[in-house]
VEXDREN-2710 file (C-alpha; in Angstrom, 1 decimal):
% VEXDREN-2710
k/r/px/py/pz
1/UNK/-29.7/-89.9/-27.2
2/UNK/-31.9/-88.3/-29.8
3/UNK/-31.8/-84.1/-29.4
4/UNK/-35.2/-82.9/-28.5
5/UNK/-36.4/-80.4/-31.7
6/UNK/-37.4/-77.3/-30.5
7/UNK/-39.0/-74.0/-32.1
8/UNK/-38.0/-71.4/-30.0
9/UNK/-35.2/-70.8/-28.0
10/UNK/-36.3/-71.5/-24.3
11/UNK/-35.3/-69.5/-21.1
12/UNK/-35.0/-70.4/-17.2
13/UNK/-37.2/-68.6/-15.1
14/UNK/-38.6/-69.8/-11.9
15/UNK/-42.2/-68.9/-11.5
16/UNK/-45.5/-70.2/-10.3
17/UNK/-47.9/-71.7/-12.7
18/UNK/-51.7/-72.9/-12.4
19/UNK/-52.2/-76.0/-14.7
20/UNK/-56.6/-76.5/-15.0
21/UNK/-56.9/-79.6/-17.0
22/UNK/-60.0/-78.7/-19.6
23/UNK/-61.9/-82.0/-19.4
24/UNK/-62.0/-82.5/-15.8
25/UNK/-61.6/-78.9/-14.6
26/UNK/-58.6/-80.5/-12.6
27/UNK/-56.2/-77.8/-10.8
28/UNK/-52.1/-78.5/-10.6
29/UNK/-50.2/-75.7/-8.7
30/UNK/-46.8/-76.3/-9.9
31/UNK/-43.9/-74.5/-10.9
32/UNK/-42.5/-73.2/-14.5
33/UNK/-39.3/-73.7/-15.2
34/UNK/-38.6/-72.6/-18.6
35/UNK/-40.7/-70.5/-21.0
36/UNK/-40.5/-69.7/-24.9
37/UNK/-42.6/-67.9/-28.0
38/UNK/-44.4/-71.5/-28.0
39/UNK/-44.4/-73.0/-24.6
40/UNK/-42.9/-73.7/-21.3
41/UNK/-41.9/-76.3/-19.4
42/UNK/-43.9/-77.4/-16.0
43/UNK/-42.0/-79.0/-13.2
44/UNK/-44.5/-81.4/-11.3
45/UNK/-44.3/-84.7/-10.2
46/UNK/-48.1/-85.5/-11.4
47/UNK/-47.9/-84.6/-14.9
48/UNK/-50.8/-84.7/-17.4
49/UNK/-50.6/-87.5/-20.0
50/UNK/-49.5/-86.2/-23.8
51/UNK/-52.1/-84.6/-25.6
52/UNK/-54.3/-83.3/-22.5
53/UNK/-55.6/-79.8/-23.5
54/UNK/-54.7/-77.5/-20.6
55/UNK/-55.6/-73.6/-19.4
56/UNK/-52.5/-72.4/-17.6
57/UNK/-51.5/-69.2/-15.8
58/UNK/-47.8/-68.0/-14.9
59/UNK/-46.9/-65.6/-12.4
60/UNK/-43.9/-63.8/-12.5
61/UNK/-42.6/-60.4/-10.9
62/UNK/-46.4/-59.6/-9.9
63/UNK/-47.8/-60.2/-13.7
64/UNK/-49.6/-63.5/-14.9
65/UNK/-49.7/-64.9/-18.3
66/UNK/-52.6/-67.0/-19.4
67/UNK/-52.9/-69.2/-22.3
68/UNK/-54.5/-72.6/-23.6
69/UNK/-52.2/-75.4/-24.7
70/UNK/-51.7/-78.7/-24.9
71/UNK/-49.4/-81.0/-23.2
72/UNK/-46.5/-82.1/-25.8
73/UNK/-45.0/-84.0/-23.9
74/UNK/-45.0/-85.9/-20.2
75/UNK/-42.0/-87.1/-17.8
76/UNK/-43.0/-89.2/-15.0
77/UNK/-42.2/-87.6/-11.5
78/UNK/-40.6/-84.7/-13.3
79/UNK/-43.1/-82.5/-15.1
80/UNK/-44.7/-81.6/-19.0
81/UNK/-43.7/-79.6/-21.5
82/UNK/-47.0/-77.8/-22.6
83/UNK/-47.0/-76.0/-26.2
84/UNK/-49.3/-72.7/-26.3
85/UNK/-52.2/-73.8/-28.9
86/UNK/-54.4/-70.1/-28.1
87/UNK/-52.2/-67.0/-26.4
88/UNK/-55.0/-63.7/-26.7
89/UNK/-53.3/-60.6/-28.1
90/UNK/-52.9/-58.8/-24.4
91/UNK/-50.9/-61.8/-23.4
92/UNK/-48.4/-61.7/-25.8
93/UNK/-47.1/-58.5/-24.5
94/UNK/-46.5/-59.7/-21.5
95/UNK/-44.8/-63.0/-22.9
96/UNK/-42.8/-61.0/-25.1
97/UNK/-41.9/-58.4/-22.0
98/UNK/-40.7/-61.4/-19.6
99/UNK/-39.1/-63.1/-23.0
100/UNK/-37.1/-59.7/-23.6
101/UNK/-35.9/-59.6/-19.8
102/UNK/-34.9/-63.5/-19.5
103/UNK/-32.6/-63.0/-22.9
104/UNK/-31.3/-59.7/-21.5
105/UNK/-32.7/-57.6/-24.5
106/UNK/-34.2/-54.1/-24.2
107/UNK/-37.6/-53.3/-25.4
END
């Protein structure tokens, strides 16, 4: 089996996460399982097929992250791996602030 090439170095972290497909306006609730500098990973059985262009907003510990992306790549029944194509500047604070708490560094 081929090792999946990553960017970033991701990190667990259970969280919720709204998924609005940009074509359709289409709403997932779903669940983030793992997040990094460039993307996360969305646990859902319905996925979005590769290369769908997606809004999506994380909640963790009473903050939400919002970004645009695009879906890099889709498991049946198990979920999409989305890569962040537009993060705005306030937003990458608080990526960086959960990214520093899930690798146990101090900021």
């Amino acid at each position: 089996m081929a090792a999946e090439q990553r960017r970033a170095t991701r990190h667990p972290l259970t969280a919720g996460a709204e998924i609005i497909e940009l074509q359709t306006d289409t709403h997932i609730k779903a669940r983030a399982s793992d997040l990094s500098q460039d993307g996360c990973y969305i646990d859902t059985m319905n996925p979005l097929p590769q290369g769908t262009d997606v809004k999506l907003q994380i909640t963790h510990e009473e903050e939400t992250f919002t970004a645009v992306g695009t879906v890099a790549h889709s498991e049946s029944n198990m979920g999409m791996g989305i890569r962040f194509t537009l993060v705005e500047p306030g937003q990458h604070k608080v990526l960086q602030k959960w990214l520093d708490s899930l690798s146990g560094s101090v900021s």
